[in-house]
C-alpha positions in Angstrom: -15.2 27.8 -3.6 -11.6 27.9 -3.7 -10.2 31.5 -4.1 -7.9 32.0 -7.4 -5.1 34.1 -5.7 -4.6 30.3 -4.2 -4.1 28.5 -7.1 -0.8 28.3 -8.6 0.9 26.9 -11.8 3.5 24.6 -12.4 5.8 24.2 -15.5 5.4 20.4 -16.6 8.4 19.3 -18.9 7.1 18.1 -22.5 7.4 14.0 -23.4 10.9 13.9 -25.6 11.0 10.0 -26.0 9.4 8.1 -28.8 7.8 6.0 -30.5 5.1 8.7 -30.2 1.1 7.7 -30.2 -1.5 10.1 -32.0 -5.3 10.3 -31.1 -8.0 13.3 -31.7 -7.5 16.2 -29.0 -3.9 15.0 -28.1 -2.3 18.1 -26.0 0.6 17.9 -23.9 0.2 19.5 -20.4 1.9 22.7 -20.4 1.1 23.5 -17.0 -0.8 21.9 -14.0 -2.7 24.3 -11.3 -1.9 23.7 -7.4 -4.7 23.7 -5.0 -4.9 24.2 -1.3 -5.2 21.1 0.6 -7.4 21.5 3.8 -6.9 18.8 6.7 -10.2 16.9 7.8 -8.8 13.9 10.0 -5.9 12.8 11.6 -5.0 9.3 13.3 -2.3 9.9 15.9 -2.5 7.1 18.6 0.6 7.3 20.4 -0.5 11.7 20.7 2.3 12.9 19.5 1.6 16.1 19.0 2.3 16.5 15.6 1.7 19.3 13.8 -0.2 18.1 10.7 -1.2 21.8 8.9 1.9 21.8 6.6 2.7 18.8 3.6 5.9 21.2 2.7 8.4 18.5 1.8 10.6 20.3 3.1 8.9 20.6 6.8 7.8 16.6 6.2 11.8 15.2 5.1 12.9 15.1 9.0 9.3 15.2 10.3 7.3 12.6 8.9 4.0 11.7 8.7 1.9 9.5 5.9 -0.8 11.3 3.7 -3.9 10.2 2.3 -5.8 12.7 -0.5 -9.3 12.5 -1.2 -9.7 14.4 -4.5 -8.7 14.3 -8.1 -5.5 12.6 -8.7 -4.6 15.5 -11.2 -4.9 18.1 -9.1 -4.0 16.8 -5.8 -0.6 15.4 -7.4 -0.7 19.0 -9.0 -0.7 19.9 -5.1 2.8 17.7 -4.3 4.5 19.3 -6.6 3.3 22.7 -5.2 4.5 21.6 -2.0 7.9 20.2 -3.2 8.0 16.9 -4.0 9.0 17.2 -7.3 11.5 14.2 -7.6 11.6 12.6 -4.1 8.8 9.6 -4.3 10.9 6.8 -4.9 8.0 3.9 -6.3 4.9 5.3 -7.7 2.1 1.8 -8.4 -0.5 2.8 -10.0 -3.7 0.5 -10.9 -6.0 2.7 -12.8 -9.2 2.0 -14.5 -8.8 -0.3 -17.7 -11.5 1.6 -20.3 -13.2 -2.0 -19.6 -16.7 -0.6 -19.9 -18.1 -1.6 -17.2 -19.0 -0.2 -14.0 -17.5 -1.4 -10.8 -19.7 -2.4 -7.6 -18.7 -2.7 -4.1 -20.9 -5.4 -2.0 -22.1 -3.6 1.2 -22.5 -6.2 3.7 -24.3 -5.4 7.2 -22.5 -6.5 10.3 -23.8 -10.2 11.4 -26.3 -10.4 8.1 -24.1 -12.8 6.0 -26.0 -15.9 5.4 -28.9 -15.1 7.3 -32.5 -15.6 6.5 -34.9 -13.1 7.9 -38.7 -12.9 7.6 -38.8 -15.5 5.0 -36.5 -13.7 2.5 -32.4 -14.3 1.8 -30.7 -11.3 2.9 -28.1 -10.0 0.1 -25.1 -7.1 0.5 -26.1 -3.8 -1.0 -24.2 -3.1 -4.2 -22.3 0.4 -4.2 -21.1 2.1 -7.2 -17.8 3.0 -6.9 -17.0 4.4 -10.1 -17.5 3.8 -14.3 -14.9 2.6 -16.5 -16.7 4.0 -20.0 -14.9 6.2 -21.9 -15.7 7.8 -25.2 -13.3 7.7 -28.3 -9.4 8.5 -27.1 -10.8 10.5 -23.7 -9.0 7.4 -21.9 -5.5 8.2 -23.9 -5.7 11.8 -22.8 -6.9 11.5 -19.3 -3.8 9.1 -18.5 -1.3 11.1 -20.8 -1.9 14.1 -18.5 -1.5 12.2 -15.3 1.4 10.0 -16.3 3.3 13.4 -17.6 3.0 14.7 -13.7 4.1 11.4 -12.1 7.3 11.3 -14.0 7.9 15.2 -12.4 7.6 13.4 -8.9 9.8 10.6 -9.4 13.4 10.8 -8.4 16.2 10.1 -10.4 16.8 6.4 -9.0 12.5 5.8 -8.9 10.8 3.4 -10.7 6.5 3.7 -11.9 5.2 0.4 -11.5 1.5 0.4 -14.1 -1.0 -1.9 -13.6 -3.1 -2.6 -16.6 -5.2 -5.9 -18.4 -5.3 -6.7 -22.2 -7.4 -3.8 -23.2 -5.2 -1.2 -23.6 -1.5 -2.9 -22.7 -0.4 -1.7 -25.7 -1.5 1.8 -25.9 -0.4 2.4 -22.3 3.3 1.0 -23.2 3.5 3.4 -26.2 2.3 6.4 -23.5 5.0 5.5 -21.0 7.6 5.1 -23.9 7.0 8.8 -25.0 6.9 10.3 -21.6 9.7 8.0 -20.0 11.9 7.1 -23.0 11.8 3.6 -24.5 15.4 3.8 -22.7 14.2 3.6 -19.5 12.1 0.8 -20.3 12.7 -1.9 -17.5 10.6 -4.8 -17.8 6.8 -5.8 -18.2 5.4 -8.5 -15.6 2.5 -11.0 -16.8 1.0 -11.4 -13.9 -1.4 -14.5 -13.7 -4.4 -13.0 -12.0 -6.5 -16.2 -11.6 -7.1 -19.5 -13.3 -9.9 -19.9 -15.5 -12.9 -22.0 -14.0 -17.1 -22.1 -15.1 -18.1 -20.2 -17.7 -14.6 -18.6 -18.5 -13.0 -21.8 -18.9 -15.0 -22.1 -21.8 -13.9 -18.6 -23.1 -13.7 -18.3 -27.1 -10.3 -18.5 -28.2 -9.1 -18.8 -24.9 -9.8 -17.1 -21.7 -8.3 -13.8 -20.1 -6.3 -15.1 -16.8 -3.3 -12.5 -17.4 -3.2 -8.8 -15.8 0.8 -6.5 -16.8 2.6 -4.6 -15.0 5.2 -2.0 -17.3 8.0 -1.0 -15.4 9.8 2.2 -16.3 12.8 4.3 -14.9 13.0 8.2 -14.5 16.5 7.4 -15.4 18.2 4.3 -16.0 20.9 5.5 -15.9 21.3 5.8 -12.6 21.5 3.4 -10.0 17.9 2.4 -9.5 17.2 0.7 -6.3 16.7 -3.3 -6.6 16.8 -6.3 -4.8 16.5 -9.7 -6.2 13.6 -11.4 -5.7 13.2 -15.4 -5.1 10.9 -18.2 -3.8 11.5 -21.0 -1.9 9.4 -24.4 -1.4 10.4 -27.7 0.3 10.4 -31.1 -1.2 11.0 -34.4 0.6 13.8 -36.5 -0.6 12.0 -38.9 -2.7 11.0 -35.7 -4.7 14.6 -34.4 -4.7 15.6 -37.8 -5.8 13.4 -37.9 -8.8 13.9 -34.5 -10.4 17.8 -34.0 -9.5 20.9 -35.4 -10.1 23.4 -36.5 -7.3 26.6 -37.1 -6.1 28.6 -37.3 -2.9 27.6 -33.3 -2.1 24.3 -34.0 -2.7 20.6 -33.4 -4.8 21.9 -30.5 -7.8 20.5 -29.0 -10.7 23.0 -27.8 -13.9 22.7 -25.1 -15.8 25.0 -23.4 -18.8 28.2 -21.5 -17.8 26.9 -18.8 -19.8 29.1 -15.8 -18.6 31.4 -17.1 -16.7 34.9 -16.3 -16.7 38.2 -18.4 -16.7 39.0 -17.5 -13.1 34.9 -18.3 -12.1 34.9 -21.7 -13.8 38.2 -22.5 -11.8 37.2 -21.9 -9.0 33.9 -23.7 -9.5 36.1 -26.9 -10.5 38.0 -26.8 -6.7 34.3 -26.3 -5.2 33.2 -29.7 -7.2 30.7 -27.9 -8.9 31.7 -28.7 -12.7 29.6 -31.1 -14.6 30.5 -32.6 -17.5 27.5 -34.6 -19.6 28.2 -37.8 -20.7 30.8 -38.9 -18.6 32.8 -36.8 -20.7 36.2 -34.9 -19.4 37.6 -31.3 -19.0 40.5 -29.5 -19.4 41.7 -26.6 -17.8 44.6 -25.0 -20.0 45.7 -22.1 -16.6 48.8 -20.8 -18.9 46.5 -20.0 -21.8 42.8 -19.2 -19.8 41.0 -21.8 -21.8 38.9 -24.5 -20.8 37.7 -27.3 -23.3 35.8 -30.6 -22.8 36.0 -34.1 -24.3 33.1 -36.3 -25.1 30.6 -34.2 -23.2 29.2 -30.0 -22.7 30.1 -28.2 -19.6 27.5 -27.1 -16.8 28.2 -25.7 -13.6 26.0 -27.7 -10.3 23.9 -26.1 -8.1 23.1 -27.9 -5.2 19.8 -27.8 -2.8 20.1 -26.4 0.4 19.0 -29.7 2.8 16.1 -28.2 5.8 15.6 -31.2 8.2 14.6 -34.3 5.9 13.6 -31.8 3.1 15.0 -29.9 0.7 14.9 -26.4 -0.5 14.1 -25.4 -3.8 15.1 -21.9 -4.4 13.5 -20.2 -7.5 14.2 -16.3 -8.9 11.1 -14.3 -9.9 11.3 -13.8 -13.4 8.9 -11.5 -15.1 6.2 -14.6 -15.1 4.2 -13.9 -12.2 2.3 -17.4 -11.7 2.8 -18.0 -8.0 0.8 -15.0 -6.6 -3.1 -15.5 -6.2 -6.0 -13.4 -6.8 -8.0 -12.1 -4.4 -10.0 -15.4 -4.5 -8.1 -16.9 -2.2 -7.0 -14.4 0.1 -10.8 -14.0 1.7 -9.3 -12.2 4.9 -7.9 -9.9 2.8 -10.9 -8.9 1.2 -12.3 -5.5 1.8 -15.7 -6.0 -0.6 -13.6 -3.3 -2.9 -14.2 -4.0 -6.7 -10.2 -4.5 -8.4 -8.5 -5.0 -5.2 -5.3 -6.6 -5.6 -3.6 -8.9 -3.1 -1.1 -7.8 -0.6 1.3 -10.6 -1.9 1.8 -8.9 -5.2 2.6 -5.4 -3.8 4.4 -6.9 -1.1 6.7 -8.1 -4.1 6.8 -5.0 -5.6 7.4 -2.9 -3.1 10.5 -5.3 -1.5 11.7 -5.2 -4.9 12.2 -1.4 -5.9 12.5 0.4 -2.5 14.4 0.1 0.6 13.0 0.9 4.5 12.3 4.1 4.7 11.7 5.3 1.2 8.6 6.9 -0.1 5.8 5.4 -2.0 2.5 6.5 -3.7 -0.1 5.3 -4.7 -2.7 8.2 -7.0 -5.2 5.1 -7.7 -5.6 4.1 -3.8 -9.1 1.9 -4.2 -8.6 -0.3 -1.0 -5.5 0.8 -0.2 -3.7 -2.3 -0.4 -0.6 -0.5 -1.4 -0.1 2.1 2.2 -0.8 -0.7 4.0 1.5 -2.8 2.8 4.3 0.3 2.5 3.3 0.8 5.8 4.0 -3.1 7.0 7.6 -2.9 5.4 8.7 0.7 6.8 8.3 2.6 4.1 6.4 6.0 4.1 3.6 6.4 1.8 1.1 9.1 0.2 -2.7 7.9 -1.0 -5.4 9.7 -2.9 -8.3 8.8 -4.4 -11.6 10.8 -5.9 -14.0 8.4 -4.3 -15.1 8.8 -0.8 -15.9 5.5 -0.2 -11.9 4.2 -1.2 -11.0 6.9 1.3 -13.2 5.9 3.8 -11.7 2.2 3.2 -8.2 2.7 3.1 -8.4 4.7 6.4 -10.0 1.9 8.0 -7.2 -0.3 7.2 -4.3 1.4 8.2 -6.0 2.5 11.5 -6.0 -1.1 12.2 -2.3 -1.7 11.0 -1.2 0.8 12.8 -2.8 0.1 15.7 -0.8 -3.6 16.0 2.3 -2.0 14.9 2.5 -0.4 18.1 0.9 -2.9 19.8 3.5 -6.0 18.8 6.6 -3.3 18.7 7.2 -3.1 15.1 9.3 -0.4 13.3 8.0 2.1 11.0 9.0 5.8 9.9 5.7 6.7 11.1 2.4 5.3 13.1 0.5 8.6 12.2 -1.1 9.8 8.8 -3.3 13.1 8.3 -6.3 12.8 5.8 -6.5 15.9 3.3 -9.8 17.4 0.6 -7.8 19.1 -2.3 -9.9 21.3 -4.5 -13.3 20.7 -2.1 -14.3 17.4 -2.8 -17.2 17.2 -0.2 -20.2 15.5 -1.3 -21.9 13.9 1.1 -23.4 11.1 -1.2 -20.4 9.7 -3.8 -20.9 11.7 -7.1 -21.5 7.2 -8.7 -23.5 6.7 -6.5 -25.3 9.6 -6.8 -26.0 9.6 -10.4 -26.4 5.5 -10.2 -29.4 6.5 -7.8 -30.6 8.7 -10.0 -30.1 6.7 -13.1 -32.7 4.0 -11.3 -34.7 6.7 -9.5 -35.7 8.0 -12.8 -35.8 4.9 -14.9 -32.8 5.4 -16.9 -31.7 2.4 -18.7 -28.1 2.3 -19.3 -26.0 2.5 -22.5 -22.5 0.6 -21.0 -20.8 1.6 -24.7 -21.7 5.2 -24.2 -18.8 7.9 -21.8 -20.7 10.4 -22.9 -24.9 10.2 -21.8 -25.9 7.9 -19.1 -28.6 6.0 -21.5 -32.1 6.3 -22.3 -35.5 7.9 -20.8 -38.0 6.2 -23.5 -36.4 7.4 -27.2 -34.4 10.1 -25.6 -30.6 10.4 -24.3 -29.6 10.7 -21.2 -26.9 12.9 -19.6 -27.1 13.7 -15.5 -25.4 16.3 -14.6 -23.0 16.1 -11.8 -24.5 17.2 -8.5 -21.7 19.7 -7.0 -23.4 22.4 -9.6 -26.2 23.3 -11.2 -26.4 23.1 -15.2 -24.4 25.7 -16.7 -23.3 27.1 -19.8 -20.2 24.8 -19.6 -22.0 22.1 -19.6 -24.2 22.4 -22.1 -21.5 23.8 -24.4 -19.9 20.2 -23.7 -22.8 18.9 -25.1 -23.1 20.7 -28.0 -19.5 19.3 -29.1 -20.2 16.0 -28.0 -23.3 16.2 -30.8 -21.1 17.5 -33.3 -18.4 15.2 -33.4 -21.3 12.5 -33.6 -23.0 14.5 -36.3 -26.0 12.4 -37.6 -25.6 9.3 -35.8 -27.5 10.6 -32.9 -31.0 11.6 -34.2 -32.3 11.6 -30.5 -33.9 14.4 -28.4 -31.9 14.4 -25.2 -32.6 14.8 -22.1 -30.7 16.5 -19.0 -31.3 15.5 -14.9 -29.9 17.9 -12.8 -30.3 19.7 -9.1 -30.9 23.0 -10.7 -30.0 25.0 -13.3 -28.7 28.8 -14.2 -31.0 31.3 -14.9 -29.3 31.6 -19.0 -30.1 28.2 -19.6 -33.7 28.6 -19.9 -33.4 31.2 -22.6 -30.5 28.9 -24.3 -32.5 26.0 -24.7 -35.6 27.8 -26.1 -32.7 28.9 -29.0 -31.6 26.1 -29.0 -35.1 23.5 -29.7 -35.9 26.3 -32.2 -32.9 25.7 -34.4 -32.9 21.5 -33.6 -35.9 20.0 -34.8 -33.7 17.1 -34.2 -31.7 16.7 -30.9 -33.9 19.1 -29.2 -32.5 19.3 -25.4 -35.3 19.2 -21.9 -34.3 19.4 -18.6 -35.3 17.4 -15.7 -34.5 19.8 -12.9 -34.8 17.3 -9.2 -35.6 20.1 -7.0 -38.9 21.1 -8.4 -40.0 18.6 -10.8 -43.3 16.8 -9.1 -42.5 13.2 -10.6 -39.1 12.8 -9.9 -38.4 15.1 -7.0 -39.2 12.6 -4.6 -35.2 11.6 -5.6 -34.1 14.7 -3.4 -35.6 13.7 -0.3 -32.2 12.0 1.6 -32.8 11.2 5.0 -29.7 11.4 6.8 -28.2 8.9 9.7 -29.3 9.6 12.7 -27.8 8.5 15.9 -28.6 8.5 19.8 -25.3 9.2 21.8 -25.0 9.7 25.5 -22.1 11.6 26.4 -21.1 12.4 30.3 -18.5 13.3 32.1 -17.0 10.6 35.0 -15.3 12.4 37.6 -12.5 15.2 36.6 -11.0 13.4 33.6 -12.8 10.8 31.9 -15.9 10.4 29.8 -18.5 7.7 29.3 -19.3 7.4 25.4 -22.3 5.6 24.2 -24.3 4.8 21.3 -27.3 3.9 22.3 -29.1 3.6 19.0 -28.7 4.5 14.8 -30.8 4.4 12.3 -29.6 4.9 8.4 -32.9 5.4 6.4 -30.5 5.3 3.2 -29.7 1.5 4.1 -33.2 0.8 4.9 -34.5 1.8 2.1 -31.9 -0.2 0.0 -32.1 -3.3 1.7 -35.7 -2.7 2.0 -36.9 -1.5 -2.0 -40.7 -0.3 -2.1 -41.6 -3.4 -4.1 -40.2 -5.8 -1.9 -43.1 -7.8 -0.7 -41.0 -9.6 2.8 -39.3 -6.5 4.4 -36.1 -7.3 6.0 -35.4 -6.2 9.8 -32.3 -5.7 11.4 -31.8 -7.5 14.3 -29.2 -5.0 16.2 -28.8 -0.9 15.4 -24.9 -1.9 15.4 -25.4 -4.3 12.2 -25.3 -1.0 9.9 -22.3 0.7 11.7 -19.0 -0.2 10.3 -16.7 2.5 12.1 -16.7 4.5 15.4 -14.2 7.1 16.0 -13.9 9.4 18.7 -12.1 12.9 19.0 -11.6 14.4 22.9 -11.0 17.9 22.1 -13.0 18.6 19.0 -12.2 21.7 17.6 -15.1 22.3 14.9 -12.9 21.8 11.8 -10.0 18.9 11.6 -11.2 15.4 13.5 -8.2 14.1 15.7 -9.1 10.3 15.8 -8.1 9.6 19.7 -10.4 6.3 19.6 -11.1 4.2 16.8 -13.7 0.7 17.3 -12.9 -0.8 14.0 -14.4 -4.6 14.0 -11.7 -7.3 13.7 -14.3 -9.4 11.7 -16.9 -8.5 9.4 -19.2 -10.9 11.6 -18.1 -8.9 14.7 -20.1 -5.1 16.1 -18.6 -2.2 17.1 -18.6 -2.4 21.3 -20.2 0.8 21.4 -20.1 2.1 24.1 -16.6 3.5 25.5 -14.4 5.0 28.4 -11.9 7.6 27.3 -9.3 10.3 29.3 -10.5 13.9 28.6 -9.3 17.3 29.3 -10.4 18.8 33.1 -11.0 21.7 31.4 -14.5 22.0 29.1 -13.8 20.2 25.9 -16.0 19.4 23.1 -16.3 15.3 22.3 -16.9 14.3 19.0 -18.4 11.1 17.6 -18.1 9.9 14.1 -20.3 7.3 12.8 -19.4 5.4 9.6 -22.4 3.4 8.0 -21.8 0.5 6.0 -22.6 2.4 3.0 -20.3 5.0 3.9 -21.8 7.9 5.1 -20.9 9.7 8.0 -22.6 11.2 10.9 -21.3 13.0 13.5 -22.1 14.2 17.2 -20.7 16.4 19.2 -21.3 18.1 22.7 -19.3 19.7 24.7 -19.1 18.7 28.4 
């Protein structure tokens, strides 16, 4: 547990702007609590040597290297300001979830399965809970309120927050960054058009949802916020050019009103040829008086295409109507099997738009980690976090790959090394969805999506599991005693609670507690002893077969001569399926190898990382890496499809 003499607090400026939104529990953060960040992994390929203990700002400004946070985005940006970042990130994009109700899934594919048929039956990914988007009454309002209040103390003056949201709660989210930014600072909101409409959605009652925005706010407009102009191009032949232009002897041109141009700008538009006058119609400069006036026509000002070859180019600037960026639907290569993933061509947009090379981008919603990899593609430095293991996991992967070709093809970057920090102990071997998504089916559960609160029902009763990092405590059930209150008599349920174990006061709380209730009376299912459920606790971890030997004085033979994930097994395998599916190679359920040299028992340098160009493609396996002459501990990391890791080590 982390000790309290490490926590510290930080002052968090109250919201000033208005208009102001009210909801029930609606507290401004006073304070946020800083927690120690403990390294677990680093990916330095070109060995520099970096030092990658410290994520003091101030040891990082000259220094540089990228970070990537697995924990809660609360308390790990809590952490940045801690460590001094208060007002140096320069773009903060954040997608968070949309209070859709639903639950997301990643598809889990094994290595060479697609479209296979094995033993008679269709092989199919292994859906992953990643995490639930159900939230109960205003809980969403506060849980962004807080978080948004602590981004706009990391901005800098000149930064810009970039928040991605759909129609559910556009509204409510504006009014939230209005308070805590100022409706001054208000920039623009994009309407991005996510996808078009096809099947059963372009049936849709009063039509269908195709439109995802994007509020853009400044820390301070008033300063000169970093922008550049953003435009599209696209070539048309000259029979197109010919139809939709106009043309004279300097060529294809478009017109457009003068608007607010000057005397001295319409002058010297008239010696450049570029003043149109409709209907054959005249005009008159007056250069002693500054006037211009036509006759028998309105004025316009030509803009002529640019000629490419026998085509022409039509140049177009991005307006806040985002139509010309896809979905992920059609960018399949791009697709990491993620649920909400967004395209790199929308945050390649964004992030050209709002920062320059060099400048420093985060991302507190990381999911994929579409938006490091593309900061890290344009030059810019970049900080990720996420609470889910499996989007750390993911956007790891990535950027080791990035990186990787970066150096490979000679690109520029402030940095081709990143360090991988656990704020606050998030550990859990098993994600906490997936774990209670387990035990939500293990059990028999069956799920209330319009319900944060409990999980669903057991028979007539509610449902609430616990989260697995503690046993039941008097916290929790205290949580649940004002959950039933504010629902007063609209529950008339027992309820019942699943959890690992519970305290010892518990036991004597719960007999008060069913004495005083003859309605809502509370039971516990406790996983480690109960006979028909405990079968839930009994996780079989990985386990691998590695041969590790030394070859001559400085060099090592690596290789993985077989793995076996029971977890996968059994969930490409369930107990009622009558035509078992087998796996024709061990290397099908490994998605990542990597390998540190010099192990030392707490932080895992990545010297070697074997991650597949294709998802049809295995890791090779087996390896041949420089080692120390000295005795030196080699580990291996093994990361299964479904995320969990494994890891061998022996010292030779």
């Amino acid at each position: 547990m982390t000790e309290k003499k490490n926590i510290k607090k930080f002052k968090i400026d109250p919201p000033k702007g208005r208009p102001m939104l009210y909801w029930a529990g609606k507290k401004p953060l006073d304070y946020v609590k800083g927690f120690p960040a403990r390294l677990s992994e680093t990916f330095d390929p070109q060995k520099s040597g970096k030092n990658f203990n410290s994520i003091k700002y101030s040891d990082l400004q000259n220094d540089w290297h990228n970070l990537l946070f697995y924990g809660d985005n609360k308390e790990v940006l809590a952490t940045l300001l801690e460590n001094g970042f208060r007002g140096k990130v320069d773009l903060i994009y954040i997608d968070p979830p949309f209070d859709s109700g639903a639950n997301y899934v990643r598809k889990a594919e094994l290595r060479g399965m697609k479209g296979s048929k094995l033993e008679g039956e269709d092989y199919t990914p292994i859906e992953q809970t990643m995490y639930f988007d159900i939230w109960k009454n205003d809980s969403y309002l506060q849980w962004m309120y807080e978080r948004l209040q602590i981004i706009k103390e990391l901005l800098s003056e000149s930064g810009v927050i970039y928040l991605h949201c759909d129609h559910r709660k556009t509204h409510h989210l504006r009014m939230l960054l209005e308070e805590i930014f100022s409706e001054d600072n208000y920039l623009n909101t994009i309407s991005w058009r996510s996808q078009v409409p096809r099947g059963r959605k372009a049936d849709a009652f009063y039509y269908a949802y195709s439109t995802h925005y994007i509020h853009i706010f400044g820390k301070n407009k008033i300063y000169p916020s970093k922008w550049q102009k953003q435009t599209s191009q696209r070539l048309i032949t000259k029979d197109e050019a010919g139809r939709d232009y106009m043309h004279d002897e300097g060529g294809y041109f478009r017109t457009s009103d003068p608007g607010s141009y000057t005397f001295e700008s319409l002058l010297k538009a008239k010696k450049e040829n570029r003043i149109y006058v409709s209907n054959g119609g005249k005009v008159i400069f007056d250069e002693k008086n500054k006037t211009v006036k036509t006759v028998d026509g309105t004025i316009g000002i030509k803009y002529y295409l640019k000629q490419k070859g026998n085509k022409y180019i039509v140049a177009k600037t991005i307006d806040n109507l985002w139509d010309d960026i896809p979905g992920l639907g059609t960018a399949p290569a791009q697709d990491t099997g993620y649920p909400t993933q967004k395209t790199e061509q929308l945050m390649n947009r964004i992030i050209e738009a709002s920062t320059e090379e060099n400048d420093l981008v985060l991302d507190c919603f990381a999911g994929s980690g579409t938006t490091m990899a593309v900061a890290q593609k344009l030059g810019r430095r970049w900080i990720g976090c996420d609470i889910n293991k499996g989007a750390i996991q993911t956007t790891s992967k990535r950027l080791q790959k990035i990186i990787k070709d970066q150096i490979k093809n000679k690109e520029d970057a402030p940095a081709y090394l990143f360090g991988a920090y656990q704020v606050n102990d998030y550990d859990l071997q098993v994600l906490r969805t997936e774990a209670v998504e387990l035990a939500v089916e293990h059990i028999g559960i069956e799920r209330r999506k319009t319900d944060s609160f409990f999980d669903g029902l057991l028979g007539l009763e509610l449902a609430k599991v616990i989260d697995f990092n503690h046993p039941l405590g008097m916290l929790d059930v205290q949580l649940l005693e004002d959950e039933l209150k504010k629902r007063k008599d609209t529950e008339e349920r027992n309820i019942v609670l699943v959890c690992l174990g519970k305290e010892l006061a518990i036991d004597p709380w719960l007999e008060e507690w069913n004495k005083k209730h003859p309605i809502n009376k509370i039971r516990v299912i406790e996983l480690r002893t109960d006979k028909k459920y405990g079968k839930f606790l009994i996780h079989e971890p990985a386990v691998a077969k590695v041969n590790i030997k030394r070859k001559g004085k400085n060099k090592a033979i690596i290789e993985i001569k077989d793995f076996n994930s029971p977890t996968i097994i059994e969930r490409i395998n369930p107990a009622d399926s009558l035509l078992k599916v087998k796996i024709p190679d061990f290397k099908a359920m490994i998605d990542v190898v990597l390998i540190d040299t010099n192990y030392n028992g707490k932080t895992f340098n990545i010297v070697l990382s074997d991650v597949p160009e294709k998802k049809t493609d295995y890791v090779e396996a087996k390896y041949e890496l420089e080692i120390p002459q000295k005795k030196t501990k080699i580990a291996v990391k093994i990361v299964d499809m479904l995320g969990e890791e494994t890891v061998e080590v022996k010292e030779i």
